[in-house]
BATORGU-734305 format. One record per residue (C-alpha): chain; residue number from 1; residue in one letter; x, y, z. Coordinates in nm, 3 decimals. Example, Ala and Ser with C-alpha at 12.3 -4.5 7.8 and 13.67 -1.06 7.14 Angstrom:
<pts>
A | 1 | a | 1.230 | -0.450 | 0.780
A | 2 | s | 1.367 | -0.106 | 0.714
</pts>
This chain:
<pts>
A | 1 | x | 7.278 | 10.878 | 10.143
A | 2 | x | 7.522 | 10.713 | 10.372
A | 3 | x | 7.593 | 10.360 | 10.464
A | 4 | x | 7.630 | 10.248 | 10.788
A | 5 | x | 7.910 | 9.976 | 10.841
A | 6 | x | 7.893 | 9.860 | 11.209
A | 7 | x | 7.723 | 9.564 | 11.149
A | 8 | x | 7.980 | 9.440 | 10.942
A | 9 | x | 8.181 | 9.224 | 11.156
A | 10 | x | 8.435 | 8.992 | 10.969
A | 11 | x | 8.574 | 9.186 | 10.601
A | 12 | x | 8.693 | 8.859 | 10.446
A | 13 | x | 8.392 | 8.791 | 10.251
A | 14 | x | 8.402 | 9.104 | 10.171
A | 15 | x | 8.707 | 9.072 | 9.937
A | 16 | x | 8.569 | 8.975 | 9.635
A | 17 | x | 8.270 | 9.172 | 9.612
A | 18 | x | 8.404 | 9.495 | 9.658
A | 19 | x | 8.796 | 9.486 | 9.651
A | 20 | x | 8.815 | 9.423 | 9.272
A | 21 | x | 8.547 | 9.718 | 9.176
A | 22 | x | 8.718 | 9.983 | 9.379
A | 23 | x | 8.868 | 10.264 | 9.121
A | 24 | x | 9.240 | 10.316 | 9.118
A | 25 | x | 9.506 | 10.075 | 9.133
A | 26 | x | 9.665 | 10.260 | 9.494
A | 27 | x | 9.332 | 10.208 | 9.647
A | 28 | x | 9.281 | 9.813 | 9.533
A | 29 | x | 9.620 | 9.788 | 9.622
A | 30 | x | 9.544 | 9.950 | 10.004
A | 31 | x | 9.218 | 9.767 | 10.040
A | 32 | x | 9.310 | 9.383 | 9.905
A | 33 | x | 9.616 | 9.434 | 10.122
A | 34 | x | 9.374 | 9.532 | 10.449
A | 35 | x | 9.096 | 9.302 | 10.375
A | 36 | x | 9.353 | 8.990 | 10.353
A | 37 | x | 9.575 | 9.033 | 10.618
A | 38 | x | 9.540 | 8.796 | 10.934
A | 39 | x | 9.535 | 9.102 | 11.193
A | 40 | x | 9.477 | 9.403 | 10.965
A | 41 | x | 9.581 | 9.741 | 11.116
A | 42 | x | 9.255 | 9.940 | 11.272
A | 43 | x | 9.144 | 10.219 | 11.136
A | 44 | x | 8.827 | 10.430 | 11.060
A | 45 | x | 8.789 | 10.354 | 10.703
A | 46 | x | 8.968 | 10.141 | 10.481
A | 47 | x | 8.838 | 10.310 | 10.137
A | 48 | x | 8.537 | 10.488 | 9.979
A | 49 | x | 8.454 | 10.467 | 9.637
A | 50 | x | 8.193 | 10.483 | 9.393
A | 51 | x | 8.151 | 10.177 | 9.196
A | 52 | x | 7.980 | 10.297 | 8.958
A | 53 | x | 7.863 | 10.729 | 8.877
A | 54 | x | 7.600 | 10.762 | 9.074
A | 55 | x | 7.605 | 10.456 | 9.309
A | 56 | x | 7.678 | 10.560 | 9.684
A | 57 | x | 7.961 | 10.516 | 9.840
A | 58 | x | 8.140 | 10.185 | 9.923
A | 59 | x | 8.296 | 10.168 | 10.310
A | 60 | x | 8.509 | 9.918 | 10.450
A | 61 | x | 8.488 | 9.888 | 10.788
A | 62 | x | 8.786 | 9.732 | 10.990
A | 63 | x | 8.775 | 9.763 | 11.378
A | 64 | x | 8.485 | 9.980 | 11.469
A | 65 | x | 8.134 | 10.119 | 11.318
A | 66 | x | 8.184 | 10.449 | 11.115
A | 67 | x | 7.936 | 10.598 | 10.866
A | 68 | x | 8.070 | 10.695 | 10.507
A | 69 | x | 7.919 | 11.027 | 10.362
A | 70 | x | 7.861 | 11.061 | 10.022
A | 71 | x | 8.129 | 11.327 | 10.030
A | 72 | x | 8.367 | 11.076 | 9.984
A | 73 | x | 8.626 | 10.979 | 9.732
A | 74 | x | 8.957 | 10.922 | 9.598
A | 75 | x | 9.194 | 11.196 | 9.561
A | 76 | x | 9.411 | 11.010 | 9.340
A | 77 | x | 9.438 | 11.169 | 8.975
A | 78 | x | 9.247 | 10.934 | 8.744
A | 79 | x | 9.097 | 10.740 | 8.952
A | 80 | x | 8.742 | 10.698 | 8.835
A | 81 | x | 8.581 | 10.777 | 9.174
A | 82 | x | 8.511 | 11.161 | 9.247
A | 83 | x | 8.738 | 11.360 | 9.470
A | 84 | x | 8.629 | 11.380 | 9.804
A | 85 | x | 8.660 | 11.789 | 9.976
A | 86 | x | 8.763 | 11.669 | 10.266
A | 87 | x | 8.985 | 11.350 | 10.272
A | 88 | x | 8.828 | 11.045 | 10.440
A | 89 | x | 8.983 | 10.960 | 10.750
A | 90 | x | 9.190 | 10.663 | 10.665
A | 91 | x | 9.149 | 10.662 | 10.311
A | 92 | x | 9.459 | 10.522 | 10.130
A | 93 | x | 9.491 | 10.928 | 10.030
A | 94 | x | 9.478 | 11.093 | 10.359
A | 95 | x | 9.728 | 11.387 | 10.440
A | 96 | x | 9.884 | 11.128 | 10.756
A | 97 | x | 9.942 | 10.933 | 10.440
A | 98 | x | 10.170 | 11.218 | 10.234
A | 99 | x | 10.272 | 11.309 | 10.547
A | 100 | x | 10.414 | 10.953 | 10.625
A | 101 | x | 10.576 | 10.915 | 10.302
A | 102 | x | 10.809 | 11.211 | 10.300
A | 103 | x | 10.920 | 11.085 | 10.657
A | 104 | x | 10.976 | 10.718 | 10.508
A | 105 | x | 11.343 | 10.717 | 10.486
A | 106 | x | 11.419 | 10.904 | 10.832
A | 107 | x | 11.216 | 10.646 | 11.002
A | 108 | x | 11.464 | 10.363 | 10.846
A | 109 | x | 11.750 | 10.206 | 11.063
A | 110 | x | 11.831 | 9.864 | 10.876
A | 111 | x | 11.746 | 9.971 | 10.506
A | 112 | x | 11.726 | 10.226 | 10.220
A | 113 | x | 11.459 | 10.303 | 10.004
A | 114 | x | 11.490 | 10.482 | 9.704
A | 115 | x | 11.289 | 10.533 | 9.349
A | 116 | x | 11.435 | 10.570 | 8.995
A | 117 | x | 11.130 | 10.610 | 8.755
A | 118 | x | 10.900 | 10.311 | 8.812
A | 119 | x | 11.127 | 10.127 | 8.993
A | 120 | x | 11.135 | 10.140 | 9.394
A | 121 | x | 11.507 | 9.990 | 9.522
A | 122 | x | 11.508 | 9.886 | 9.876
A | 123 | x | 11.864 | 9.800 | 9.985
A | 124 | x | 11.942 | 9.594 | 10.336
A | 125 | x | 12.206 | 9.822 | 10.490
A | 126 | x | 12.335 | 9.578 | 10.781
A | 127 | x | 12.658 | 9.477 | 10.622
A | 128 | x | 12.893 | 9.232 | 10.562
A | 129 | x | 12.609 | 8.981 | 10.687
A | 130 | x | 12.294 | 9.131 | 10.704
A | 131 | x | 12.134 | 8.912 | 10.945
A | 132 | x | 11.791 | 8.930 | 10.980
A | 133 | x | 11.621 | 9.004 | 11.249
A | 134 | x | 11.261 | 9.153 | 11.343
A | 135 | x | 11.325 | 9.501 | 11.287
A | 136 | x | 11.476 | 9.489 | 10.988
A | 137 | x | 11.214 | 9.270 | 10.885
A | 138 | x | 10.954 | 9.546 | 10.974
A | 139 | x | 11.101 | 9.784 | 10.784
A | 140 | x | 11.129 | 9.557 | 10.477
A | 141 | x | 10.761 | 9.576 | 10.529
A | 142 | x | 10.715 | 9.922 | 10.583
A | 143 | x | 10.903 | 10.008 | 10.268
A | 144 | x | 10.667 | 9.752 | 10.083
A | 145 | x | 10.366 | 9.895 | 10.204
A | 146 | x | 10.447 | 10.218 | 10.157
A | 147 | x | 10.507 | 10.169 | 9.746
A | 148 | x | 10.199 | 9.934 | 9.735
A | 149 | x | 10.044 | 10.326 | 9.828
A | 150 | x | 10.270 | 10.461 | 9.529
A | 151 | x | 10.127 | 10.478 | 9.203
A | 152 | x | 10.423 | 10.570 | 9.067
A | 153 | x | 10.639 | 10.259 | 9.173
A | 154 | x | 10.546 | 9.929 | 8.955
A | 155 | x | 10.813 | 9.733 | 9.051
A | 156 | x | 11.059 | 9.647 | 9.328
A | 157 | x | 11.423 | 9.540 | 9.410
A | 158 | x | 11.527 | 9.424 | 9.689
A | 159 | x | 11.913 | 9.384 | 9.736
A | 160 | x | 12.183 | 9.391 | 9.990
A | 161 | x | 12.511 | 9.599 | 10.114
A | 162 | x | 12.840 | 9.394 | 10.224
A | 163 | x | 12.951 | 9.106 | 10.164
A | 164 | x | 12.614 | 8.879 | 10.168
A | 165 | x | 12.258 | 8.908 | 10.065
A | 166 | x | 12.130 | 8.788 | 10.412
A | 167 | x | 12.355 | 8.534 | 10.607
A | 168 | x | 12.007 | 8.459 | 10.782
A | 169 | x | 11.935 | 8.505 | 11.192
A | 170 | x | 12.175 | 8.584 | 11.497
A | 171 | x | 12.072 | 8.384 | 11.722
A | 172 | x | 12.299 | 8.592 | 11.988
A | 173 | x | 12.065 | 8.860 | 11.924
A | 174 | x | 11.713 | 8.693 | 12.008
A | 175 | x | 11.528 | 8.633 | 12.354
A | 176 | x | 11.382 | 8.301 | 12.415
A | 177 | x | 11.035 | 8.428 | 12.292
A | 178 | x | 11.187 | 8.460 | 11.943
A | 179 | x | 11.162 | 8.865 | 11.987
A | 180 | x | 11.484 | 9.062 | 11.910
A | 181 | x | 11.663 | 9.204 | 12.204
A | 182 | x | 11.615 | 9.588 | 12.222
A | 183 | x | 11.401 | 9.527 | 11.939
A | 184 | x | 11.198 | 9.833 | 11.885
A | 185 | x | 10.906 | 9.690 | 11.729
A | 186 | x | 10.831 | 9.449 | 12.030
A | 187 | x | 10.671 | 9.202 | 11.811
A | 188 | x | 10.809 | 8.802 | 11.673
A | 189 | x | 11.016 | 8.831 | 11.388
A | 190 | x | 10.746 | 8.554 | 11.219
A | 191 | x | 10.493 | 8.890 | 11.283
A | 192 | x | 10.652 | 9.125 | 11.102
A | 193 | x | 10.767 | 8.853 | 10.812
A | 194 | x | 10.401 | 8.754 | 10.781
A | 195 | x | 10.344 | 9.097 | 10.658
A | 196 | x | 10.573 | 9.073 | 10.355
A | 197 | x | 10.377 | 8.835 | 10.177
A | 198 | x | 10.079 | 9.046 | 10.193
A | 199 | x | 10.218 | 9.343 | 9.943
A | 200 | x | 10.048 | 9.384 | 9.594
A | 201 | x | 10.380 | 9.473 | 9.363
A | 202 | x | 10.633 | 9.248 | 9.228
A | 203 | x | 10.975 | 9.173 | 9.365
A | 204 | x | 11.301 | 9.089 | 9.252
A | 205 | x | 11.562 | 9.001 | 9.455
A | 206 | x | 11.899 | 9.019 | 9.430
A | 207 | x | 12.107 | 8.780 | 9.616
A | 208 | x | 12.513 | 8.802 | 9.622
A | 209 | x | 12.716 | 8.617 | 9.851
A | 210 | x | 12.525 | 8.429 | 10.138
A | 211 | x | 12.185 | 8.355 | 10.110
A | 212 | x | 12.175 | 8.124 | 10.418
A | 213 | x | 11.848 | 8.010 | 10.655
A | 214 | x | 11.626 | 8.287 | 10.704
A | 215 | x | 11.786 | 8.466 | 10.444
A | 216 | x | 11.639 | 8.217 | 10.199
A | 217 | x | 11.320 | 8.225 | 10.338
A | 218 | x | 11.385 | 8.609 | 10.227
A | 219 | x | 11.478 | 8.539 | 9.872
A | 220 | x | 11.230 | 8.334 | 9.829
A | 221 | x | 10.953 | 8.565 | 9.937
A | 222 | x | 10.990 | 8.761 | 9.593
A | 223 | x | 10.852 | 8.682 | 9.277
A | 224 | x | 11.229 | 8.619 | 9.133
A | 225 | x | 11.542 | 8.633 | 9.199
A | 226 | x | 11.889 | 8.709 | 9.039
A | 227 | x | 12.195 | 8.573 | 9.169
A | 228 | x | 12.560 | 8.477 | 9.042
A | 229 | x | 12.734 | 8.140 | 9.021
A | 230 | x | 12.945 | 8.245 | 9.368
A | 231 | x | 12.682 | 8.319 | 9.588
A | 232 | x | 12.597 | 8.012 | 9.846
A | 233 | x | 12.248 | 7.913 | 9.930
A | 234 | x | 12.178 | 7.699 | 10.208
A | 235 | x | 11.828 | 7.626 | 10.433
A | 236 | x | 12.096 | 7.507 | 10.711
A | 237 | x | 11.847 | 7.517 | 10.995
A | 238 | x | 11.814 | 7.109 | 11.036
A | 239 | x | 12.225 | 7.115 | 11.057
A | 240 | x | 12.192 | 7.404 | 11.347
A | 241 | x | 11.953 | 7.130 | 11.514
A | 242 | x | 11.643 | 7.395 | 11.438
A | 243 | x | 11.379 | 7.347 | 11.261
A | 244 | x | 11.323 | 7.525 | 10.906
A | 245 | x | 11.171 | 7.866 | 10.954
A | 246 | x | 11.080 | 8.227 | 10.773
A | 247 | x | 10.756 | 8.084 | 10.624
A | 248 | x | 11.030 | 7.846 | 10.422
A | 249 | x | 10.787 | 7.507 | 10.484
A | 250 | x | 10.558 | 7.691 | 10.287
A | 251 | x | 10.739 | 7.918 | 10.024
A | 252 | x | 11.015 | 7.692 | 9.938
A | 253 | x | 10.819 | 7.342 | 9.811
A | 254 | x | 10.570 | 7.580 | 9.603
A | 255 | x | 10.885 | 7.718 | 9.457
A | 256 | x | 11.079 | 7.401 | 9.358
A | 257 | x | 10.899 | 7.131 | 9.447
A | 258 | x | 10.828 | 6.882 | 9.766
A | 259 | x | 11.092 | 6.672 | 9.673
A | 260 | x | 11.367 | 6.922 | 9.641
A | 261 | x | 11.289 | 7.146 | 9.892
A | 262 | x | 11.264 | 6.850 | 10.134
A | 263 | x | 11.616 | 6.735 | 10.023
A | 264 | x | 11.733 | 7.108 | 10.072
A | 265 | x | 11.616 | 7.116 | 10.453
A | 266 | x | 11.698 | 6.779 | 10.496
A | 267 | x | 12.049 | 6.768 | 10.398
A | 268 | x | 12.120 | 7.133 | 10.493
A | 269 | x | 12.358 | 7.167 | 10.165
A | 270 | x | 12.516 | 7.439 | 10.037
A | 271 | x | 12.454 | 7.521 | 9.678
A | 272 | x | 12.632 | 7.730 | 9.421
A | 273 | x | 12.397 | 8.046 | 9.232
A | 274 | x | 12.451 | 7.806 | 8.972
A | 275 | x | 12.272 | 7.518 | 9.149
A | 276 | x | 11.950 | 7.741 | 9.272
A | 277 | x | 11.910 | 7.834 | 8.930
A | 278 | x | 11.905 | 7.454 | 8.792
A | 279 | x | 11.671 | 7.392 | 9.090
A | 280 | x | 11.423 | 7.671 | 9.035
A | 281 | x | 11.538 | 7.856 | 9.351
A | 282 | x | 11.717 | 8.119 | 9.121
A | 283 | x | 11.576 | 8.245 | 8.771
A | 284 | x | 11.852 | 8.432 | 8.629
A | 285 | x | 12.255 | 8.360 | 8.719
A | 286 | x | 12.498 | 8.650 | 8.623
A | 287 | x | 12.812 | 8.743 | 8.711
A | 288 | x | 12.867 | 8.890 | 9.022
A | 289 | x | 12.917 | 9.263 | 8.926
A | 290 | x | 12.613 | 9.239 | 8.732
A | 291 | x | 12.367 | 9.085 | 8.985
A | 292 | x | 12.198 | 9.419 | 9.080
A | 293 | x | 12.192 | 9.595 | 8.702
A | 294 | x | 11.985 | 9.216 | 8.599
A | 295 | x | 11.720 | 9.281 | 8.854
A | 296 | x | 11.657 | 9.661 | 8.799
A | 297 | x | 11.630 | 9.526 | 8.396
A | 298 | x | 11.382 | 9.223 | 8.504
A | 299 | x | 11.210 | 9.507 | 8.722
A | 300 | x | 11.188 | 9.729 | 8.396
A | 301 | x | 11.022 | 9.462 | 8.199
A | 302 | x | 10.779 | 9.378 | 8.462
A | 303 | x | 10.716 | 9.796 | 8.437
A | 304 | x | 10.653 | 9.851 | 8.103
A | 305 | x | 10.336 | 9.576 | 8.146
A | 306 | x | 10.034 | 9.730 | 8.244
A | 307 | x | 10.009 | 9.793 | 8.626
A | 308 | x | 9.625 | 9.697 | 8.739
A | 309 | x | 9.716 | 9.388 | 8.539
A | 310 | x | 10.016 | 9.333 | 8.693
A | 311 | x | 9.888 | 9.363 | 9.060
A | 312 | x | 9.566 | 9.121 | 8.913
A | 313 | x | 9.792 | 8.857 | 8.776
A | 314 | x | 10.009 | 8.843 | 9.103
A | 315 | x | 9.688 | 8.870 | 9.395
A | 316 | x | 9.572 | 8.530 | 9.122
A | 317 | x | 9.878 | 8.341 | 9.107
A | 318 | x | 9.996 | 8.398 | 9.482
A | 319 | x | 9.610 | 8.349 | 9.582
A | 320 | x | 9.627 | 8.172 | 9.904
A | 321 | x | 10.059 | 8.181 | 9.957
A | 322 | x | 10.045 | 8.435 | 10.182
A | 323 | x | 9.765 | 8.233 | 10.452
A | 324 | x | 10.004 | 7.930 | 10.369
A | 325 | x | 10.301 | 8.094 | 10.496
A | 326 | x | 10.083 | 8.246 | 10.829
A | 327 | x | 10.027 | 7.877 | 10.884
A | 328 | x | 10.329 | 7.721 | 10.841
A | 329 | x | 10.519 | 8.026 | 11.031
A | 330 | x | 10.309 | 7.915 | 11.342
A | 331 | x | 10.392 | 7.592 | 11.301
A | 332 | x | 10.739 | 7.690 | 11.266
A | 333 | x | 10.779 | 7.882 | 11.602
A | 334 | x | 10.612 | 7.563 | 11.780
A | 335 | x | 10.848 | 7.334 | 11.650
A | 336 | x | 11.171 | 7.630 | 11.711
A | 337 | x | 11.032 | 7.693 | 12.018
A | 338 | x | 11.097 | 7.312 | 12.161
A | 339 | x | 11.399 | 7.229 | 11.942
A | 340 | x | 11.550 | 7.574 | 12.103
A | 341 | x | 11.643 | 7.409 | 12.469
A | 342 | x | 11.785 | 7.081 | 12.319
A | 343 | x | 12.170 | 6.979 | 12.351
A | 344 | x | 12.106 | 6.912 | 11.988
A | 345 | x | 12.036 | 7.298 | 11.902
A | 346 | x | 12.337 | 7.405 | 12.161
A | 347 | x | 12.573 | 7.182 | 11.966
A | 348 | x | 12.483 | 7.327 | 11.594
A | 349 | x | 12.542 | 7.665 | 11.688
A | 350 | x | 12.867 | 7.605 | 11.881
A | 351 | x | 12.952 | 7.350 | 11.573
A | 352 | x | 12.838 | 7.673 | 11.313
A | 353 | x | 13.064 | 7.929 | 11.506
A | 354 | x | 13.410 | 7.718 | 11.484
A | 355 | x | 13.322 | 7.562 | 11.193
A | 356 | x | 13.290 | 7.171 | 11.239
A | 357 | x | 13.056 | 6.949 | 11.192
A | 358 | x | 12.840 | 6.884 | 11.486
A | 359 | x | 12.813 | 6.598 | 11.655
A | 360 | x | 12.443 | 6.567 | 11.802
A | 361 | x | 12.294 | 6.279 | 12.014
A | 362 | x | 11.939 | 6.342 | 11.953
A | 363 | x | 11.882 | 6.468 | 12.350
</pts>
């Protein structure tokens, strides 16, 4: 018996019947991640499974009408679902798949990714500042994605070379339509950052040094974050004559509150590690030399839980944050878009780069 997908033709109502009875926690992972995201990746199939021994087969379709044969299944050890004898095209298991992973790292410019038992490290290599910018970002992403396929990783660090977490954007390096210059990817930065709140594991980031702008909007896209009473955290983007970006309009007030994350943006201040962990911003502040060992020992905690409940508790309590942060990004990019050709915006950069206060006249 086979089930013919084509005319399924929008997969969000899909997500609750069928995301939370597929069998393993890679392929729940794989599909909740496809079924959610604003413009999901095409492919053939996003997963096949047997809810239930017996039942046929369960496909997903995303782009174009396929059939699912009862051949079908996951190739992951343990998962409840039989193994399939030849791998579904697009499966979450597919030999692309194992084939992609052992070419992860080579693929990497901007970052490093590596794994120590259950814990996946990805490490911004861009140093002393770090700046963001969109294909960096991607990778970020990549690296996410690719240990939300991992059953091995249940955790995840993200951290920093040099001399700063993430001093936020160069706005040297961007085009007027917000895209990179020579950025491979070809795509808005608020693209690729869209995708990083659409993973399934936890994060915990470490922040050192500068966590400034964008770079906060970074920070704050993890589930916590460790940081050290020297490192300075600012949303500076209202004292650069910008508006607040990175999904920040969204991320930051459900992390600390309306009322302090307006007076953050507002006032542009700069805050000790300290200060964002009085605030909320911060949940852990350690000395400096210890910033990175804290995470990888909140990361083993969070590891020793139980995974499928893990991933459960997290797609619950960040239900709806990553939509919220598609919106506001959009919103964002209007606003930047504008506020980009004032005097005002001119000013704050030339006031930021020989470090003054700017003097804007609102033109």
């Amino acid at each position: 018996m086979a089930i013919r997908t084509s005319n399924i033709t929008s997969v969000a109502p899909l997500h609750a019947g069928i995301a939370r009875r597929i069998g393993c926690a890679v392929c729940r992972m794989t599909a909740i991640r496809w079924l959610d995201a604003a413009t999901a990746p095409t492919f053939s199939v996003a997963t096949a499974h047997w809810t239930e021994p017996g039942d046929p087969p369960v496909g997903i379709m995303l782009g174009r009408a396929v059939r699912t044969s009862t051949a079908g299944g996951c190739r992951e050890s343990g998962c409840p679902s039989p193994p399939s004898a030849q791998p579904i095209v697009g499966s979450p298991h597919y030999a692309t798949e194992r084939a992609e992973d052992k070419t992860m790292q080579a693929s990497f410019e901007h970052i490093a990714a590596s794994e120590s038992g259950a814990i996946a490290t990805i490490e911004i290599r861009r140093g002393p500042n770090n700046f963001v910018d969109t294909d960096m970002v991607a990778e970020i992403a990549d690296a996410l994605e690719h240990y939300d396929r991992t059953p091995a990783i249940r955790a995840i660090v993200l951290c920093s070379e040099g001399k700063h977490f993430c001093a936020g954007a160069d706005f040297s390096s961007r085009g007027p339509d917000g895209v990179g210059v020579g950025a491979r990817r070809g795509r808005h930065l608020y693209k690729e950052a869209q995708r990083l709140w659409r993973t399934g594991k936890p994060i915990i980031a470490a922040v050192h040094g500068a966590a400034v702008g964008a770079g906060v909007g970074l920070a704050a896209m993890a589930d916590f974050r460790v940081t050290c009473p020297e490192a300075r955290w600012s949303v500076n983007f209202t004292r650069l004559g910008f508006h607040p970006g990175f999904g920040l309009t969204a991320s930051l007030p459900r992390l600390i509150g309306m009322q302090k994350a307006a007076w953050l943006m507002y006032s542009a201040r700069r805050i000790t590690g300290e200060e964002a962990t009085a605030l909320g911003l911060a949940d852990h502040c350690v000395p400096l030399d210890q910033v990175r060992s804290k995470a990888l020992a909140v990361a083993t905690e969070i590891s020793q839980s139980a995974p499928l409940a893990i991933v459960a508790t997290r797609e619950t309590l960040r239900r709806g944050l990553a939509d919220a942060v598609a919106a506001a990004t959009e919103r964002e990019y209007e606003e930047q878009n504008w506020l980009r050709n004032t005097e005002d915006f001119r000013e704050g950069v030339k006031a930021m780069a020989e470090r003054r206060l700017p003097n804007f006249n609102a033109r």
